[in-house]
GUDO-175097 format. One line per 4 residues: number of its first residue (from 1); for each residue x, y negated, z negated of C-alpha. Coordinates in steps of 0.25 Angstrom, whole numbers, plus 5000, padded with zeros to 4 digits. Example, Ala and Ser with C-alpha at 12.3 -4.5 7.8 and 13.67 -1.06 7.14 Angstrom:
% GUDO-175097
1	5049:5018:4969; 5055:5004:4971 $
***
This chain:
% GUDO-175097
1	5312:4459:4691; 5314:4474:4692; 5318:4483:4683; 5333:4480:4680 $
5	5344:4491:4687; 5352:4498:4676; 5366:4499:4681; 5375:4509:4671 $
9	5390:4509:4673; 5395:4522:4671; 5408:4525:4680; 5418:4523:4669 $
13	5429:4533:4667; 5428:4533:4653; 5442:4539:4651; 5442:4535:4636 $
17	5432:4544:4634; 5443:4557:4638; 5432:4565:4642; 5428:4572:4654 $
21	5414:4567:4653; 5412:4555:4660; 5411:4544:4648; 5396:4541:4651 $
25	5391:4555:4649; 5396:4559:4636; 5385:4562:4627; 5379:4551:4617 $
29	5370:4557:4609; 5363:4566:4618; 5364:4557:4631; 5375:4555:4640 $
33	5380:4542:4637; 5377:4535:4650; 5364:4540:4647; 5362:4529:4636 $
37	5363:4517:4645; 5353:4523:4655; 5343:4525:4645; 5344:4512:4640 $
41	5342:4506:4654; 5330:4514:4657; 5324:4511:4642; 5326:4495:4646 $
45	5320:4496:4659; 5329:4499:4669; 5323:4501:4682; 5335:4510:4689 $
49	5347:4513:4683; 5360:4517:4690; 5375:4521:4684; 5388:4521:4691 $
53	5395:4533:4689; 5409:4536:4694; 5414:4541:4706; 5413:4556:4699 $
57	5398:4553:4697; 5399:4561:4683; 5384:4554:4681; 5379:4562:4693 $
61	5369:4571:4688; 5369:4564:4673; 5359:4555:4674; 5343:4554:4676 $
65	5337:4555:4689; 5333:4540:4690; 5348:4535:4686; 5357:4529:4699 $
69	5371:4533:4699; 5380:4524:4708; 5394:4526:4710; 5405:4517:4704 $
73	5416:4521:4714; 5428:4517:4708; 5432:4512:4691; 5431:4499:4695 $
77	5425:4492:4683; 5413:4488:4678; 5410:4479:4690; 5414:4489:4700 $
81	5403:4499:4694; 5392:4489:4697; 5395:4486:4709; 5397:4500:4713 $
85	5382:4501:4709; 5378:4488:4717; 5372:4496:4727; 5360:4501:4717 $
89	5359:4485:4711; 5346:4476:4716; 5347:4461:4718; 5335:4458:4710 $
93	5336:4467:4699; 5343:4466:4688; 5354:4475:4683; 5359:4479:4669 $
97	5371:4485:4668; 5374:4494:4657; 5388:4505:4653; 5384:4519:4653 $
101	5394:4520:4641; 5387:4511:4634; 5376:4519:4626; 5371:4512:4616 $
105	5362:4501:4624; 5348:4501:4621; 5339:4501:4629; 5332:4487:4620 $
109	5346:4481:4624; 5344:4482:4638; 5330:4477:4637; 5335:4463:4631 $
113	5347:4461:4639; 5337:4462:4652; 5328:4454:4645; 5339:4444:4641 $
117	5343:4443:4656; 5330:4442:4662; 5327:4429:4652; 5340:4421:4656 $
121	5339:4425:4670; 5353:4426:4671; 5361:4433:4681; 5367:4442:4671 $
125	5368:4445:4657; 5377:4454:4648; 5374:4461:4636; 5385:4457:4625 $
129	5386:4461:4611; 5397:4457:4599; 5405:4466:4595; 5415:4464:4582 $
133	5425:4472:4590; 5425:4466:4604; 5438:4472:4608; 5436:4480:4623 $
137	5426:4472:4626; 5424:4460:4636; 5420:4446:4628; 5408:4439:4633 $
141	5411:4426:4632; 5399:4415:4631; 5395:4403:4640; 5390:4391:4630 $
145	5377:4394:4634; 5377:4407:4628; 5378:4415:4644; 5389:4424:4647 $
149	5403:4415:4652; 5412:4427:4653; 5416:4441:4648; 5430:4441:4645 $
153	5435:4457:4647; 5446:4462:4637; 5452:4474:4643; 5466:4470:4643 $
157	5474:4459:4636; 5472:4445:4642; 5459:4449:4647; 5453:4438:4633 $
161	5456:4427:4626; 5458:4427:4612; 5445:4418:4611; 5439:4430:4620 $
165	5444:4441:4612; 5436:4433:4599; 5423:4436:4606; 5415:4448:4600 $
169	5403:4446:4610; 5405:4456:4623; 5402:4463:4635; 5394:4475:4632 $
173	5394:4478:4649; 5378:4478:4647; 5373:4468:4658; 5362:4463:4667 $
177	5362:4456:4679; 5354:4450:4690; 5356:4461:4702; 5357:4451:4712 $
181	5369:4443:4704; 5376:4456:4699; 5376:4460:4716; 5381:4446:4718 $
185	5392:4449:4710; 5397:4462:4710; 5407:4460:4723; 5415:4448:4717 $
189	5418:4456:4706; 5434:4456:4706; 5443:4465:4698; 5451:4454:4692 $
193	5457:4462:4681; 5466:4470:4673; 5458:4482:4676; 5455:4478:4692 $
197	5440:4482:4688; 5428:4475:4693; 5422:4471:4678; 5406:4467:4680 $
201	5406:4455:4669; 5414:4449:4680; 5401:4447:4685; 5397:4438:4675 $
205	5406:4430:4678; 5404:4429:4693; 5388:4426:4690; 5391:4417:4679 $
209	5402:4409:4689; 5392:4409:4698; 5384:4402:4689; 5374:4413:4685 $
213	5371:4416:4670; 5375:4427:4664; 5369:4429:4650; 5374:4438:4638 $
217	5364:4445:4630; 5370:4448:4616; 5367:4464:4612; 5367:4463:4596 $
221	5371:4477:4592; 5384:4482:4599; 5384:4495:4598; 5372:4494:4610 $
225	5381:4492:4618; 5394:4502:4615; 5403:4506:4624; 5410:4521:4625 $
229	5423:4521:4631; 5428:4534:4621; 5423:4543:4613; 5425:4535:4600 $
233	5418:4526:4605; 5407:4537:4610; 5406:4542:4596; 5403:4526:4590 $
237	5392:4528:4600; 5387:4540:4598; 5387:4538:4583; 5378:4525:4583 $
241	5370:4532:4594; 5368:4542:4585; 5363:4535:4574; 5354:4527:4582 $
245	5346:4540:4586; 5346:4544:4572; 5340:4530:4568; 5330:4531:4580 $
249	5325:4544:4573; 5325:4539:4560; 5316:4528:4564; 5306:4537:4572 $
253	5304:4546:4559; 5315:4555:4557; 5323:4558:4546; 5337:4559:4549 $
257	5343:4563:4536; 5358:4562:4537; 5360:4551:4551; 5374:4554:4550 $
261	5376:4569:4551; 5364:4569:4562; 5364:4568:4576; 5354:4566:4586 $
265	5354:4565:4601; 5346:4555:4607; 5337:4561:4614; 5332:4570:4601 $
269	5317:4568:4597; 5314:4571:4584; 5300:4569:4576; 5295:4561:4565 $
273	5298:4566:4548; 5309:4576:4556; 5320:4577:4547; 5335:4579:4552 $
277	5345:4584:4544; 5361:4581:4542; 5371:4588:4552; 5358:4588:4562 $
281	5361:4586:4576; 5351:4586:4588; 5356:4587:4602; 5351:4584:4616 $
285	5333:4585:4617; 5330:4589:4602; 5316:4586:4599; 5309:4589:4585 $
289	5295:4585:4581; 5292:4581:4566; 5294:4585:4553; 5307:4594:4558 $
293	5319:4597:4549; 5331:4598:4557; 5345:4601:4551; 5353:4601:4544 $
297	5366:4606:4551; 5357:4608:4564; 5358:4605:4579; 5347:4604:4589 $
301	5349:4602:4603; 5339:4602:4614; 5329:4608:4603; 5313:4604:4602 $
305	5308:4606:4588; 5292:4603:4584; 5288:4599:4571; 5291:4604:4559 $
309	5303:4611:4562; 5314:4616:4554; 5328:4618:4558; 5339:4619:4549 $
313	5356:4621:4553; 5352:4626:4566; 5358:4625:4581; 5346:4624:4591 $
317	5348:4621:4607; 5335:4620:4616; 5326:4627:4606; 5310:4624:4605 $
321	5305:4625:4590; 5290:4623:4587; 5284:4618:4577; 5287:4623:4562 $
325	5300:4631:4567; 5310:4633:4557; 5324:4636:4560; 5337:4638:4553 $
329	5347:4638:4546; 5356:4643:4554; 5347:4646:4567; 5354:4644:4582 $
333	5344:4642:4592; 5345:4642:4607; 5340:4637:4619; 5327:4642:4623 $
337	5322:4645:4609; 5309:4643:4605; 5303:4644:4592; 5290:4643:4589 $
341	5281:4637:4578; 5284:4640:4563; 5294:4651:4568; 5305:4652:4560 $
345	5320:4654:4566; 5331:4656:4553; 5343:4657:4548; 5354:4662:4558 $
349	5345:4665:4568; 5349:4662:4584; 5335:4662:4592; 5339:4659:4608 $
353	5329:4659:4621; 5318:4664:4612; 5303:4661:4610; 5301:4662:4592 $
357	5285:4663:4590; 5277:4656:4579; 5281:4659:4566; 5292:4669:4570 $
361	5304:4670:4561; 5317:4674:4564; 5322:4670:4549; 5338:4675:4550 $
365	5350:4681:4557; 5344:4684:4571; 5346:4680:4586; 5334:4679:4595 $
369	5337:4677:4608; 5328:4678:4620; 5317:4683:4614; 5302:4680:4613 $
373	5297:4680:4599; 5283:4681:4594; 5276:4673:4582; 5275:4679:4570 $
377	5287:4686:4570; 5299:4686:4558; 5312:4694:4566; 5320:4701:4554 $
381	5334:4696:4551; 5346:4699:4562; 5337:4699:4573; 5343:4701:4587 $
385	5338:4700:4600; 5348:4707:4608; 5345:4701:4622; 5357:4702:4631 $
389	5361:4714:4636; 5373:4711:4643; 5366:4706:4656; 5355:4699:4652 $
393	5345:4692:4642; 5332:4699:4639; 5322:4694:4629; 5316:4701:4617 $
397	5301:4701:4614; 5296:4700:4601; 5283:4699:4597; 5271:4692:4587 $
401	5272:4695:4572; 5286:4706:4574; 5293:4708:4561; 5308:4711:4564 $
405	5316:4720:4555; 5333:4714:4553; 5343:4717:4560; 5334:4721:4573 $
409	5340:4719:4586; 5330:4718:4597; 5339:4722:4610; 5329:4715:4621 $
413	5322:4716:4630; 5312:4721:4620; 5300:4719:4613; 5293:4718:4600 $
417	5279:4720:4599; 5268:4711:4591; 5270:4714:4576; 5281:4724:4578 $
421	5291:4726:4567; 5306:4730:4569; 5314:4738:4559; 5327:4733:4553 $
425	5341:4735:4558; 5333:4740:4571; 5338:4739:4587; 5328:4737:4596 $
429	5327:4741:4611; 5313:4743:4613; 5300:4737:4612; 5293:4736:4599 $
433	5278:4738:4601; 5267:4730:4593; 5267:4732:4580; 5277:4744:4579 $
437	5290:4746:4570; 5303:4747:4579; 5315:4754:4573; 5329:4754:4580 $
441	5340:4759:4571; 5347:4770:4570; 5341:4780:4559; 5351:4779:4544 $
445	5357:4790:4539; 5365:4790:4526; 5377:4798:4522; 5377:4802:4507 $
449	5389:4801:4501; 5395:4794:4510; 5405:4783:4501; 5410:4795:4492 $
453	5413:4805:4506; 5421:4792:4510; 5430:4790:4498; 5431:4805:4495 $
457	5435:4806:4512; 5445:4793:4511; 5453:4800:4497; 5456:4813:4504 $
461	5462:4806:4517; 5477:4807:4516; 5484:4795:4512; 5491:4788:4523 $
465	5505:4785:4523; 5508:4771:4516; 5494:4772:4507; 5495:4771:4493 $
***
């Protein structure tokens, strides 16, 4: 038998959801969540996956290269989405049919309802679960021989029975089917309903009346297979997602110290004896090798970080920091940073398109932006790169072993020199050479006497009308 075809539905308006973002790309985690169910599929050995979209074709563009997107032409139910996509189906592979707002399904799940189909040989079989608050959701009611007899829908009153309504075991709309059945019957799906919607476990009921099996595969832990239809139920999601990525992470060696203040998306890799501290979030690609300290109060997106690094109540976006870096408090990095081995990058300091060398401090109160930086070098507090000058960017060049005065502005383009020093409180327009002392300040002068000529000036004025 081939490799089973992965059909996704994902056409639903998702009104509940009052959002301008189609329901299925709202983020889970660091992943889109129709995003979720495809990776699941792929993990369990799909062999091609496609997802109806709606008509608008919002998921044009969102998904991988290898991923088919059929059209489901009209909100026609359940039904009507899979037979919009009958055209991608094969008669001798088997189809498992998954909700793209359904996230939380593992791929392991997939694996043992295929597994489970492929054993009975039945013509179908639907992923159930039991839930102690069945409300919203169709009943699957059993045959005596343990095969599915019927799924009772309750969407409007009437639609069950009492007895029906008892039944906690339901349709999670996970199923597979034979390829060639589900073809079979897809055009003698009727709307015979409230909603006038073409429902696909009427399906079931076609195959089972023609005398096919349909079998039920019981999912033990429900929250696999948990819908979203609004944003309270997004966040119920997210929130056992969330901890489900934390507990991974603990598993694999890292210490996560407070789970519930921290959040980590699910694409973040981080290594083994690294520490995480409370209020901690990291965002988007985040890697971190082992033995790091990260947080508390910091957030990290799109950052790599190599072992043994330090960063403590800082903001970083798409930054690259090499082993032994120490960062923070306080520090804001941005894209395009680089910092390099045991360099040092402090308190209050903003460091943006910029290569730090080995061993270079940057200890307090400065902004470096695009600038080059060599090893070696400590830059003095209040530290600016001045690198816009109205028009356009222009990057500063500072050099191996540099000691920098404060309170030194260096208006680029310019350069320091290997080993050059610049004084405090200087303004630097021009290249420094190797090794020499550049001073850019005005020379003091002080006024002697100048407080008691002030108070002797300020009692001879004239009193002003209204003064005491």
């Amino acid at each position: 038998m081939s490799a089973p075809v992965a059909l996704i539905l994902a056409a639903g308006q998702g009104t509940r959801m009052r959002s301008c973002t189609p329901k299925v790309l709202h983020d889970l985690c660091g992943r889109p969540l129709i995003a979720w169910p495809v990776a699941a599929a792929r993990a369990a050995g799909a062999g091609r996956i496609v997802v109806v979209d709606a008509p608008a074709r919002p998921l044009d563009g969102r998904l991988a290269d290898d991923v088919e997107i059929v059209v489901q032409p009209q909100p026609n139910g359940t039904g009507g989405a899979v037979r919009a996509a009958a055209g991608a189906l094969e008669r001798d592979v088997d189809v498992i049919v998954l909700s793209g707002d359904v996230p939380l399904v593992s791929a392991q799940a997939l694996s043992d309802l295929l597994s489970a189909h492929a054993r009975s040989g039945a013509a179908a079989t639907l992923a159930s679960t039991v839930l102690d608050d069945p409300a919203g959701y169709g009943r699957v009611v059993r045959a005596p021989d343990g095969s599915l007899e019927r799924v009772v829908e309750t969407k409007e009153p009437g639609d069950a029975t009492p007895e029906e309504l008892a039944i906690g075991e339901v349709n999670t709309g996970i199923y597979v089917f034979d390829g060639g059945a589900l073809l079979d019957v897809l055009e003698r799906l009727r709307p015979d309903n409230a909603q006038g919607e073409l429902y696909l476990p009427d399906a079931l009921a076609l195959l089972r009346d023609g005398g096919a099996r349909v079998d039920v595969q019981l999912v033990d832990d429900p929250a696999l297979v948990l819908g979203v239809n609004d944003r309270v139920q997004l966040a119920q999601v997210r929130e056992l997602c969330r901890r489900r990525i934390i507990e991974d992470h603990q598993r694999a060696g890292v210490d996560v110290v407070d789970p519930g203040s921290t959040i980590i998306d699910a694409d973040v890799e981080l290594g083994r004896d690294t520490v995480v501290e409370p209020f901690t979030v990291l965002r988007g690609a985040t890697r971190a090798g082992e033995r790091c300290r990260i947080g508390p109060g910091t957030t990290l997106t799109d950052m790599t970080l190599g072992d043994d690094v330090v960063v403590l109540h800082t903001y970083g976006v798409q930054a690259d920091l090499h082993d032994g870096v120490q960062v923070g408090p306080f520090a804001y990095l941005r894209p395009g940073t680089v910092v390099r081995a045991g360099a040092k990058i402090g308190t209050f300091v903003e460091v943006k398109n910029s290569d730090i060398g080995t061993g270079t401090k940057v200890p307090h109160l400065s902004y470096v932006g695009d600038a080059d930086v060599g090893p070696g070098t400590n830059l003095g507090a209040g530290t600016i790169t001045a690198n816009y000058d109205g028009r356009h960017k222009h990057r500063t060049t500072i050099g191996t072993g540099v000691k920098g005065g404060v309170h030194v502005s260096l208006v680029a383009p310019v350069e320091l020199g290997d080993h050059s020093w610049t004084a405090a409180g200087s303004v630097v327009t021009k290249d420094v050479p190797a090794g020499a002392l550049g001073i850019a300040r005005e020379r003091q002068r002080n006024l002697e006497n100048y407080d008691e000529r002030r108070r002797e000036s300020a009692a001879s004025e004239p009193l002003a009308a209204g003064e005491p």
